[in-house]
N, C-alpha and C positions, 0 to 999 in steps of 0.2 A: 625255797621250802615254805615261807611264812604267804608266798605270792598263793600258791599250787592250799596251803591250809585254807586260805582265805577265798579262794574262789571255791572250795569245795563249801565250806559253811555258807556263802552266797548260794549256790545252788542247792544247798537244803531247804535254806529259809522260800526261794524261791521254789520248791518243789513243793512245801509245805502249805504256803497258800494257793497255791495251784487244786492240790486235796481240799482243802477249808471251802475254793468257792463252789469246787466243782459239787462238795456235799452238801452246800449250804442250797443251791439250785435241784439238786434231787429231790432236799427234804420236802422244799415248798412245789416243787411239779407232784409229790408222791403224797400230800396233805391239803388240797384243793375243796374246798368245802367244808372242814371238817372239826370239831368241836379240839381244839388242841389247847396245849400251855407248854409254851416255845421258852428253851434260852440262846439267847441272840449275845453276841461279843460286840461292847458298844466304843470302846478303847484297847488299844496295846499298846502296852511300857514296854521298852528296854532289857528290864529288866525279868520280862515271860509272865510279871501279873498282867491282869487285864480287868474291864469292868463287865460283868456280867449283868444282863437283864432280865428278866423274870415274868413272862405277860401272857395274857389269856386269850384266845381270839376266834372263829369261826371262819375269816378269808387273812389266811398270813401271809397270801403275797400283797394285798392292799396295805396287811397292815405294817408289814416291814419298809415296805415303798413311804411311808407314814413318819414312821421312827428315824429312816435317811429325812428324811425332809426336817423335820423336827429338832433332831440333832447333828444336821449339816455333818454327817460321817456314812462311813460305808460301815453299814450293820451286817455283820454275817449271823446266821443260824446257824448256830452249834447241836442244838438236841430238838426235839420235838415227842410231846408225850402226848399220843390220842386218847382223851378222856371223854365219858358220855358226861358226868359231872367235872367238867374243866372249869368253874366256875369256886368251884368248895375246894378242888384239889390244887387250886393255884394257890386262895387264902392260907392253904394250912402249908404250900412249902414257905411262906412270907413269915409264917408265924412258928417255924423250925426253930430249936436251938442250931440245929446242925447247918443250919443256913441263915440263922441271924446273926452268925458269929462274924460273917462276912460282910455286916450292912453296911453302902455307901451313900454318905448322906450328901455327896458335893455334886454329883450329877445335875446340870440343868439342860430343861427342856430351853427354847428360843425364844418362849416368853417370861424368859428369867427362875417359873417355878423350879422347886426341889422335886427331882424323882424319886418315889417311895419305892421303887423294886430296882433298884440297884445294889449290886454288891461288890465288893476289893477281892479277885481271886488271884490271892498270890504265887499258885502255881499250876501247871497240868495234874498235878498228883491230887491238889486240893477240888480242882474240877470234876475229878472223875468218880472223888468220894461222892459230891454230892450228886451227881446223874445215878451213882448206886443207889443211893436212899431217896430218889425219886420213883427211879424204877421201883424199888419194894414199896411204898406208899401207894403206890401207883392202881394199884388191884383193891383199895382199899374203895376206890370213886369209879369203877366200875362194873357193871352187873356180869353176871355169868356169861348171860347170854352176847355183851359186846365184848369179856374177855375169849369168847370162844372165836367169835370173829376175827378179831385180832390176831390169835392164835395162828388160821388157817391165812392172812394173809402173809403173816410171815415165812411160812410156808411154802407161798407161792413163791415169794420174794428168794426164798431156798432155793426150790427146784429152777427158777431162770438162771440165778449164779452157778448152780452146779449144771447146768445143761449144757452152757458154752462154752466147759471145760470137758465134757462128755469127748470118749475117740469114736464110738459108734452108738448104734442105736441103743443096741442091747443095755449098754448101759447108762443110757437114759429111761429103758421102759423098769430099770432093777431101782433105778432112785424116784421114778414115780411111785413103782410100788411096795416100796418102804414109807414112802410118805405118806398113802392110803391105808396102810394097812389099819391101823386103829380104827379108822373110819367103818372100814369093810366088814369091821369084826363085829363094832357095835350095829351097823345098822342089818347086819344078819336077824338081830334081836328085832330092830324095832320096826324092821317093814315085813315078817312072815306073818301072815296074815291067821287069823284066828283057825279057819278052815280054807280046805284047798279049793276054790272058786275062781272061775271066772275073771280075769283085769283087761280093762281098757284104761292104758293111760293117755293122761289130754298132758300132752307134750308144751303146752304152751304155759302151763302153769304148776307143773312137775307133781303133781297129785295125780294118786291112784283113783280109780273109783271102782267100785264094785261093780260087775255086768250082770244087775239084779234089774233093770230098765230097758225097755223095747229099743229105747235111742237116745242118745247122747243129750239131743237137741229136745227132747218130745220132755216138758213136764210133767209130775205127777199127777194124775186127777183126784180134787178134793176129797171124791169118795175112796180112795185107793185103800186098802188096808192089808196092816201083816200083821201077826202076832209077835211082840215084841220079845225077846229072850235075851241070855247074858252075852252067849257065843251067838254074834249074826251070821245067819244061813240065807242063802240065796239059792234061788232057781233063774236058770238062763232059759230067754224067750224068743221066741221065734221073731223075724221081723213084721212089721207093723199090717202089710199087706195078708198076712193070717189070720184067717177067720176066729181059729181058733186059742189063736192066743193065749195062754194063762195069764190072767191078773194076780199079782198079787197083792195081799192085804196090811193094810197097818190101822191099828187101833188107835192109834193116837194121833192121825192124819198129818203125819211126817214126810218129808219128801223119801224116799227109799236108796239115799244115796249114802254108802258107808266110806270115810277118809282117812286114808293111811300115807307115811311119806313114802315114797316112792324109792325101790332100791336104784332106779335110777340118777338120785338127785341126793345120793348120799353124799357127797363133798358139800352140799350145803350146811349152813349152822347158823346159832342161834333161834328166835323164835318164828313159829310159824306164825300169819298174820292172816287174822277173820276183816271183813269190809263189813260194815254193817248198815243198813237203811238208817239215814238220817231222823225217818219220820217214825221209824219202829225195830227199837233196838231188840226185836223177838227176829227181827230178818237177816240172815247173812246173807248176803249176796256173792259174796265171792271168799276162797279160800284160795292164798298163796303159801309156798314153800317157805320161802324167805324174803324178809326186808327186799334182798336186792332184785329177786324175782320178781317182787310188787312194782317195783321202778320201773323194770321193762313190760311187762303185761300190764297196769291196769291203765287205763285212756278212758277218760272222762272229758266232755266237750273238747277232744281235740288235745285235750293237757294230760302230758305222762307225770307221774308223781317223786315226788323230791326224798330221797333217802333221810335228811333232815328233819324233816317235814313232820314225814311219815311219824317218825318215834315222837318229834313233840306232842303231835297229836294226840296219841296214845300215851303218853308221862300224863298231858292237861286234863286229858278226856276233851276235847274240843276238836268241831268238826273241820275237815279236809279235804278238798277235793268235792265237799257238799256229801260226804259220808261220816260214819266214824271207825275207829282202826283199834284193833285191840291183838295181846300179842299171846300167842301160848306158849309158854316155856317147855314145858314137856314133848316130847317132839312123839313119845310113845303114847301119846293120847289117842283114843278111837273119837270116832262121832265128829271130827275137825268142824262140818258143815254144821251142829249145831249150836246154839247161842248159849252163852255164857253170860253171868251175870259182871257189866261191864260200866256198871254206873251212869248217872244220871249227865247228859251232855253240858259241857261249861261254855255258855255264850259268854262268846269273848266281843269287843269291840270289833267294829269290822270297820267303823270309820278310821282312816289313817290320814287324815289331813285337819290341822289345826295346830295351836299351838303346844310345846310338848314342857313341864313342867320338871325341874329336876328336883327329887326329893333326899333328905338322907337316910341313912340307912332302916333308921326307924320311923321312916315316914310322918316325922313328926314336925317338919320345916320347910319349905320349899325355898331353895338354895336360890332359884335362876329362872328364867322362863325364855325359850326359842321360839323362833317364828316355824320353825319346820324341823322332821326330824332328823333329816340330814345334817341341819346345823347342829343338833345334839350328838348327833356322833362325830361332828368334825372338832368341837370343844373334846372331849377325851379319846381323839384318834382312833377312834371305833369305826367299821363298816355300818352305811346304814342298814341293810338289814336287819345288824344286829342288834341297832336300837330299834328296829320296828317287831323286832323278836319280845325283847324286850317290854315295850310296851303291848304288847299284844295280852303275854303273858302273865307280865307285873310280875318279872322275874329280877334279880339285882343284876346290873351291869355295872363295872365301874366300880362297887360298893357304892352304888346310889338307884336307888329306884326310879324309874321312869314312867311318871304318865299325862294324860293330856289335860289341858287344862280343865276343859268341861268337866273332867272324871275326878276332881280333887275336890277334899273337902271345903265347903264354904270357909267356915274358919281359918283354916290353913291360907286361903285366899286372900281372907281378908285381912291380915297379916302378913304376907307379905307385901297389898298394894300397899298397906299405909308406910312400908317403913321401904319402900322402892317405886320410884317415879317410872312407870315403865308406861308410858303412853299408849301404846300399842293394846296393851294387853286390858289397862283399864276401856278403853276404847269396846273391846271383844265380851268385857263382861258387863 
C-alpha cells in the first residue's frame, strides 16, 4: 500500500514538472521580442517554498539562458506580464509591501554579488496572491491602446484552445462569432461613412479611401480645388481617357483623399499610425490601420519595420526608418491622411560605437566605463540591444543610465579619471 502511495506521489511530482517546463517553453516561444517583467523559479525546497525572481527584459529567451548560466541552475518561467512600461512596472512590484514581505537577501549571482529581486515563497497559495496583485497593477503601466491589444490576442489565444476541442464546423464558426461580436457592433459605428459614396479599398494597407479621384495611382494637381464642408461629398469620375472629366475643387489645395477604417479590418485594434516626411512634418506619406499592419506594408530601402521600433519612435519623437511615426488613438477620426501636430523630431545619437559610460540613477557619478556596449550588457546580463536602446534614448536600464563617453559631462569625466586608472579610456579623451 505505502509502495502503490509512493509511486503515485512520484508521478505527480513527475507530471508536475513535465506541466512547469512545458509552460515555461510556451511562455518564452509566445514572448519573443517583447517589452515583459518575468517571474522565473530560481530554487526548490523540500518543503514547496521556493526562490522567486523578479526581472525586466525585452529577449527573455537570452535573458533566462543568462540567469542558468549565472546561477549554474535550471531557471523555469513561471509568469510573464507584457508591459509597454515594463521598466516602472517591475520597480513598483520591488517596492510592494505585498511583495517586500517575501524579500531574499541570500541569493548569489557567480561573482559572489547579492541579488536585489529575489524573494522566499513559501507556498503555491502565497505565489499566486502575488501574480493576482500583479495582474491588477498591471493596467496601471499600460496605455489603452496596448491594453486593447492585449485583450484581442488573448482572444486569439481563446479561439485556438476552443477550436480543437470544436466536434464540427458550425461550432467553430458560433465561437468565432461570439468572439467578434463586440468588435462588429462597435465598428458598425465607426466605419459608416458620413454619406453613401463611392469606396475603393487598397487591401494592402486596410484603409478606405473615398472614389472622389480619377485613380488610385494619379496625384492630385496643385491647382485641384473643392469647397471645403463639415459632411465630405464626393462625385465619382469617369476614367482618365475622358475628355470630359469633371475636376473637382479644393480651396485649400488639399490632396482629395477622405480616410476612414475599413469594415474590413475591424478585428484590428489600438492606434492607427500616420508616416510622416522626415524633412516636413506637414507630409504624411502613408497611413496604416495598425501597428502590426505597418510591419508587414511598409519597406523602406529593402527594410520592413520593427513592432518595437515603431512605438519607441513615436514615445521619443525620433526618426525610423529615415521617417517619423505618430499614433491616433481615436480610430473614429476622419481626415487619417491629414497632418497632426506631432512635435518637433529628437535627434538622437546615431553613433553606436565607442566607449559606453555607466551612470547612477541621478546621473550624477559615473560608476564604470566599457570598451563596447555589448560589454555593458554583459556586466548586468542584459541583451545588447537593450543597452543600445538604452543608450540611444537615455532611457534607465538596470536603474543606471547609459551613455557614451564622448556624450558625458566634462566634469563628470574628470572625476572619475582622477579617482580611476582606466588607461584606455584616458588614452580616448
Amino acid at each position: 500500500m505505502q509502495n502503490t502511495l509512493q509511486q503515485s506521489q512520484n508521478s505527480l511530482q513527475v507530471s508536475i514538472k513535465e506541466t512547469l517546463t512545458k509552460r515555461h517553453e510556451v511562455l518564452i516561444e509566445s514572448n519573443k521580442v517583447k517589452w515583459v517583467v518575468y517571474f522565473c523559479k530560481i530554487q526548490q525546497y523540500d518543503d514547496g517554498s521556493f526562490i522567486l525572481k523578479i526581472g525586466e527584459t525585452i529577449d527573455i529567451k537570452n535573458r533566462i539562458d543568462a540567469l542558468r548560466c549565472d546561477f549554474d541552475t535550471n531557471v523555469i518561467v513561471m509568469d510573464v506580464f507584457c508591459c509597454e512600461n515594463s521598466l516602472k512596472f517591475e520597480k513598483a512590484l520591488h517596492n510592494s509591501p505585498e511583495i517586500m514581505l517575501f524579500k531574499y537577501n541570500y541569493l548569489q549571482h557567480k561573482n559572489k554579488k547579492i541579488s536585489t529581486e529575489a524573494y522566499h515563497i513559501p507556498s503555491q497559495k502565497d505565489y499566486e496572491k502575488i501574480v493576482k496583485f500583479a495582474n491588477n497593477e498591471l493596467c496601471k503601466y499600460n496605455n489603452i491602446e496596448f491594453t486593447k491589444m492585449r485583450v484581442e490576442e488573448k482572444k486569439v489565444d481563446l479561439c485556438l484552445s476552443l477550436v480543437s476541442i470544436c466536434k464540427n464546423h458550425d461550432e467553430i464558426i458560433n465561437i468565432l462569432t461570439e468572439l467578434r461580436r463586440p468588435l462588429v457592433h462597435n465598428s458598425e459605428y465607426e466605419a459608416s461613412p458620413p454619406t453613401k459614396r463611392p469606396l475603393l479599398i487598397n487591401e494592402s494597407n486596410g484603409i478606405v479611401q473615398c472614389n472622389n479621384t480619377v485613380d488610385d495611382e494619379v496625384e492630385c494637381d496643385d491647382n485641384t480645388q473643392t469647397t471645403p464642408t463639415t459632411t465630405p461629398t464626393t462625385t465619382p469620375t469617369t476614367p482618365t481617357t475622358t475628355p470630359t472629366t469633371p475636376t473637382p475643387t479644393n480651396t485649400d489645395n488639399e490632396p482629395n483623399i477622405s480616410f476612414c477604417i475599413s469594415s474590413k479590418t475591424t478585428n484590428s485594434t489600438g492606434p492607427v499610425v500616420q508616416i510622416y516626411h522626415k524633412d516636413d512634418l506637414t507630409k504624411v506619406v502613408d497611413v496604416f490601420d495598425s501597428i502590426m499592419t505597418a510591419t508587414r506594408d511598409f519597406n523602406y530601402n529593402s527594410k520592413t519595420a520593427s513592432f518595437t521600433a515603431i512605438k519607441k519612435a513615436y514615445q521619443h519623437k525620433t526618426l525610423y526608418l529615415d521617417h517619423r511615426w505618430h499614433f491616433i488613438s481615436n480610430r473614429q477620426e476622419l481626415n487619417l491622411h491629414l497632418p497632426r501636430e506631432i512635435g518637433q523630431t529628437v535627434i538622437t545619437q546615431e553613433k553606436n560605437v565607442g566607449y559606453v559610460a555607466m551612470l547612477n540613477i541621478d546621473k550624477t557619478k559615473i560608476l564604470k566605463v566599457f570598451p563596447l556596449a555589448k560589454d555593458a550588457a554583459k556586466e548586468i546580463l542584459q541583451h545588447p540591444s537593450a543597452m543600445c536602446t538604452a543608450i540611444k534614448h537615455s532611457s534607465p536600464l538596470n536603474n543606471h543610465y547609459w551613455m557614451r563617453w564622448e556624450n558625458v559631462e566634462k566634469t563628470l569625466q574628470d572625476v572619475f579619471l582622477q579617482t580611476n586608472n582606466s588607461t584606455l579610456v584616458k588614452k580616448q579623451a
